[in-house]
Every structure is written in C-alpha cells, then in structure tokens.
N, C-alpha and C positions, 0 to 999 in steps of 0.2 A: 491168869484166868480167874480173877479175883472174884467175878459176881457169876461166874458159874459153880464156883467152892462155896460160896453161901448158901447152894443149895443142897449140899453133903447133907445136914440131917432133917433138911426140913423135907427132904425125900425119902431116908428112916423113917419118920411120923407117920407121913401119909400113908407109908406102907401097915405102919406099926395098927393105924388107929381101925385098919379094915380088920386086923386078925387078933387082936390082943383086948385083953379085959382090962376095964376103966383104968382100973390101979395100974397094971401092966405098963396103960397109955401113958398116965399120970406120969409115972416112974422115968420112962427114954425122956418124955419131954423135961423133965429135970434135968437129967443128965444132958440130953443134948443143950440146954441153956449155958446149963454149966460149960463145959467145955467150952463153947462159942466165946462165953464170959475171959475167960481163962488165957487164949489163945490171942483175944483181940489187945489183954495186957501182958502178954509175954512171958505168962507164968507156964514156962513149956513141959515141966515136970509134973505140974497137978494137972496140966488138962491131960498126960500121958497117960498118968492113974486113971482118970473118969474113962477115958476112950478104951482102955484095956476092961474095965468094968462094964464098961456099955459092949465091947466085944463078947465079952462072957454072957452075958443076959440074952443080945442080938441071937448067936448063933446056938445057945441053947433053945430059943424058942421057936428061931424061924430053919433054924439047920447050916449048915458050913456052906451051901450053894444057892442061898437064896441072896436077891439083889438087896436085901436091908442088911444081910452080914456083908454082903460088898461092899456098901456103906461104912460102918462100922470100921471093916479094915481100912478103907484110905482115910478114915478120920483120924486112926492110931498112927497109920503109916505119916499124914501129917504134922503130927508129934513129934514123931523119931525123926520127920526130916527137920523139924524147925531145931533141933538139942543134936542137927549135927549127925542122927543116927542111922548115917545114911546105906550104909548094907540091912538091916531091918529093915528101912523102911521099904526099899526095894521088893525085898523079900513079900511082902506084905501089898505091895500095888501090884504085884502079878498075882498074887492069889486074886485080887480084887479084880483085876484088868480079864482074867479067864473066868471067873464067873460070870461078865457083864457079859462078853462076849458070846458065852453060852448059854446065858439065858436070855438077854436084852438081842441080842447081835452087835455084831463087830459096828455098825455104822451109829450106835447110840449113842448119847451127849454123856453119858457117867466112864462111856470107854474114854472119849475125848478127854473129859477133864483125868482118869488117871494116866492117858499118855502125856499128857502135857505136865502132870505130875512128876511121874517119871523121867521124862526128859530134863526136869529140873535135878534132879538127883544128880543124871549123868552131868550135867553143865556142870555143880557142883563139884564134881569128884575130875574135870578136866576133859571127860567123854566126851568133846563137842563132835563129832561124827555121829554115833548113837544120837545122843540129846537132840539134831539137828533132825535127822530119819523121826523121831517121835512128833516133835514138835510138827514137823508136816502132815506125818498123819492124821495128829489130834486137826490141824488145821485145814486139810480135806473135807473131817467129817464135821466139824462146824459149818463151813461155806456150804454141804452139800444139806442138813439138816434146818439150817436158821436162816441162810442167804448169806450175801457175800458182805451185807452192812449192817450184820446185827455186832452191837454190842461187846457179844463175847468173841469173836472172830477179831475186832479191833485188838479186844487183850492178848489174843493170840501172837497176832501179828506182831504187837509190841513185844511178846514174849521170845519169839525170833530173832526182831531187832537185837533184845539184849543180848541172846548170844554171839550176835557177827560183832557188836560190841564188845562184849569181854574177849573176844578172839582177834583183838582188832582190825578186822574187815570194817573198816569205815564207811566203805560206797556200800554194802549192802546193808548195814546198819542204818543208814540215813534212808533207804527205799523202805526199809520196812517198817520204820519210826515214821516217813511222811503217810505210806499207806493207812497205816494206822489211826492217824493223825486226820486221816480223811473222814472216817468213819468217826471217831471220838476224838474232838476238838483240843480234848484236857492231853489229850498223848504229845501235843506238839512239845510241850515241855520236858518229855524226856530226849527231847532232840538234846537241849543244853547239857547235860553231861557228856554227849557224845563231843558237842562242840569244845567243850571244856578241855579233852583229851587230844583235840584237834588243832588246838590255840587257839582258837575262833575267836578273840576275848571282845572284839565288837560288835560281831553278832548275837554275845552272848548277853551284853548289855543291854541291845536293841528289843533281844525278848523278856528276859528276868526283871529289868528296871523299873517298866510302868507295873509288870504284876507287883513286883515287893510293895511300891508304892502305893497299890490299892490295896495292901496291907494281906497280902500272899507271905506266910512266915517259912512255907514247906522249905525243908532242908536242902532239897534237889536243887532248888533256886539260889538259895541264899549261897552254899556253898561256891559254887560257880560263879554265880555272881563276885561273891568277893573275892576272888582269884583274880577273875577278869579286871576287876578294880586294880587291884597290888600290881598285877602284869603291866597295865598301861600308865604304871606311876600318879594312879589317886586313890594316895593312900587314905586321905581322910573317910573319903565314900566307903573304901574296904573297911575302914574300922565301925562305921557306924549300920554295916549290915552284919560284920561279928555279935555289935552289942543286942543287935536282933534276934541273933539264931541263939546266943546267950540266956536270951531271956523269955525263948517262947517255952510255951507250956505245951510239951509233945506228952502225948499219952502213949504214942503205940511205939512197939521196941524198935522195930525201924528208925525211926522220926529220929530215937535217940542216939542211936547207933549212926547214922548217916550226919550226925551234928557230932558225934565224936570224931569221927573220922576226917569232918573238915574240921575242928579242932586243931586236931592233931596235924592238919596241914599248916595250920595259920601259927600255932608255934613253933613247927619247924623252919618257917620262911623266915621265923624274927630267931631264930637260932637259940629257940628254948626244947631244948629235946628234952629233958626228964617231963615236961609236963604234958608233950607228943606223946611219948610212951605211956603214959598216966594216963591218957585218951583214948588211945587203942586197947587197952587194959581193960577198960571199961565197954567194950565194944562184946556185943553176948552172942550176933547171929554170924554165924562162923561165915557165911560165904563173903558178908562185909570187910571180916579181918582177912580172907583171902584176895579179896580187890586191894584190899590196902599192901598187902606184900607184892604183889607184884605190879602197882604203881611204880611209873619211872621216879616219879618224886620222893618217894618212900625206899627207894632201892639203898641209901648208904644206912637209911637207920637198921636196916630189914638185913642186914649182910651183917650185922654188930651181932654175934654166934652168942651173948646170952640174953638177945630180945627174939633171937627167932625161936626162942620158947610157943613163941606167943602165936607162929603158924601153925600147934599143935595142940589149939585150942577145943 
C-alpha cells in the first residue's frame, strides 16, 4: 500500500500545523522530510533515530492517544520493520492500530494502512493465516471507504496476491495479481515473477521483452526475463539483459537487492557459487534473503550449513 504510506506524515503535519507553534511546525516538518529522505535510500538505522525523535516530541506534545502519536508510531514501527525488527515493530502497530480505532474508528484509512502493515510482519515472520485475516480486513475497509477502483485497494489486492505467492498458491495469486491488474495497469507486471515460479518462460517473454525494449530496466523484469532466456536455450538474449540489470543505476534498496538476487541466480546456473554467495551477502532487506532460501533453485547452495548463516540475517 505504497501510496497510502506516503501519506504517514504528511497526515502528522496537518494535524501538527492546527495545534503547534511555528517553530514547533517548522521542527516535525524537518523531521518528517528527513525520514522520508532516509527511508526512500535505505538508510534504515538513521531514519530509526529521526522516527524514535519524532515519537518523543509527537507524544509529548500531543499525548500517547492522539492520531499524530499514531502516526509517529507506525512511522518508527516502519523502521524496525524494514532492519528486520519485526517483534518491535509489532509491538508498536497495535499501540498505533488501538488508538486509530479509538479515536478515528475501526473503518478508517490509517487503521487500513496499519493492518496491512501488520499483516506484512506476519507474512514475514511465515504467519500466512494471521497476515491473510489482516490483509482482508485492511481490504474491506479500503473497498468500503474509496470504492472498489481506487488506487490503494489495487495495492492491496496486489498485496494478497504476494502472499498466495510466497505460499505458493498459484491460482489465487494469479486472481489477485489480475484483479489488481484491473484497477492499476503497472500491476500486470508483477504477474511475471509469479510466471517465473511457474516456468511460464513464453509467457514471460511475451510480456517483459517489448517493456525491456522500451527501455523498462526494473529488476522484476529483467530478472525473469533472463531466466526465461537461459530456459528456452537463447543464451545470447539472457546475457545481454544481465549486462542490463548490471548496469542500471538503481537507487532504492529494493532495486538493489532484487538485482542481487537474480545475480546470484545467474551465477549459480553457470556454476559460479562464491560469487552467488557474494550476491546474496550483499542483499540488506531480510524478507529478500528469505525468498531466496527457500527458492527451489537456491535449495543446494541454502543446505551448505556454513551459508545458512546468512538466513539469520
């Protein structure tokens, strides 16, 4: 629910700028910059510090049960979840989740965004029962709030999808990727990793090839794509969208993390494993290296007892 999180502090603000003194203002809007700044490059330790400082300031001003300390807390709590700190952060989206509810109501858009928060914890931590219950409710109250084709309801939906995916339920993953897909046109493309898992490798061509070509570098693509190459023996094609994900200029930790990882696929297929390892090593947001350990493709490097160091990341 990526463009309903954008609105974490700029919902702080407006609260902040009806009750607070100029400097006061001044001050959050720093900090919330900051963070944002922080977050968007993957520096998940300083934007912890700023959020934990913005907590201190939030609830001394406004008190432990107002909707801008709710704020606050799932800002911090999104900290701890990105660095992995996922019993914190827990902790911390129900403190947030029972203030909205008690003072916003249970059917608000800031409850949605931290059940769907939360439910990414549990997916994280293997809870797909729990996670799955969240995820519908925040997606209840989306559909009943904004309608059934807004925007954030698509992210939702996609947000679903990925669990029946990483749980491999295939057939519900592909309803909830095309539902999605309906609503926002860019979600079709996470169908291809599903395909990816599925051998789909001419489907996968059919969709990823004209985008790389219009010069689409996303990882999501590329990755897939050259699997699907290598698979149907053209290998030439496979190497010349490696030298692409190679060379694109990724900013966000994602980008890079998801170019490690097929990395680390594409030197394991040519039977180069230290520099496999050397890829995954490099890999910072923990639920990435946990897709990677339980890749079927990844299973002989992942069973070598002094690399699975590395699922205890």
């Amino acid at each position: 629910m990526k463009s309903t999180s954008k609105l974490i502090w700029l919902a702080l603000l407006i609260v902040a700028c009806a009750t607070t003194s100029p400097d006061q203002q001044e001050f959050l809007e720093n900090l919330g910059a900051e963070y944002g700044q922080l977050l968007r490059k993957g520096r998940y330790a300083e934007a912890e510090d700023v959020a934990e400082q913005a907590l201190i300031v939030t609830e001394q001003h406004f008190g432990p049960d107002h909707p801008a300390t709710a704020r606050a807390l799932n800002n911090l709590a999104v900290a701890y979840q990105a660095r992995g700190k996922y019993a914190e952060a827990e902790i911390l989206y129900r403190r947030s989740l029972a203030i909205d509810e008690k003072i916003l109501g249970k059917n608000h858009l800031y409850a949605a965004q931290t059940l769907n928060n939360l439910a990414a914890i549990y997916q994280s931590q293997g809870r797909y029962a729990d996670a799955e219950t969240l995820y519908m409710q925040g997606l209840e109250i989306l559909e009943l709030t904004l309608g059934k084709n807004h925007p954030d309801v698509a992210a939702s939906l996609k947000n679903l999808a990925g669990l029946y995916h990483e749980k491999k339920d295939f057939t519900s993953a592909l309803t909830y990727y095309t539902k999605a897909a309906a609503i926002n046109p860019n979600y079709k493309f996470k169908i291809i990793p599903l395909l990816d898992e599925m051998g789909k490798w001419q489907d996968i061509i059919q969709l990823a090839a004209p985008e790389v070509k219009n010069g689409n570098t996303s990882p999501s693509l590329l990755g897939p794509l050259a699997t699907a190459y290598q698979q149907t023996g053209q290998i030439q094609e496979a190497e010349g969208v490696i030298r692409i994900l190679k060379n694109a200029d990724y900013r966000k930790q994602w980008q890079k993390d998801y170019r490690n990882y097929v990395l680390a696929y594409y030197y394991l297929w040519h039977d180069k494993t230290d520099l496999s390892k050397e890829c995954l090593r490099r890999i910072m947001i923990p639920r990435y290296l946990k897709y990677a350990s339980t890749a079927s493709k990844f299973q002989k490097l992942f069973s070598d007892p002094e690399f699975q160091e590395l699922t205890r990341k």
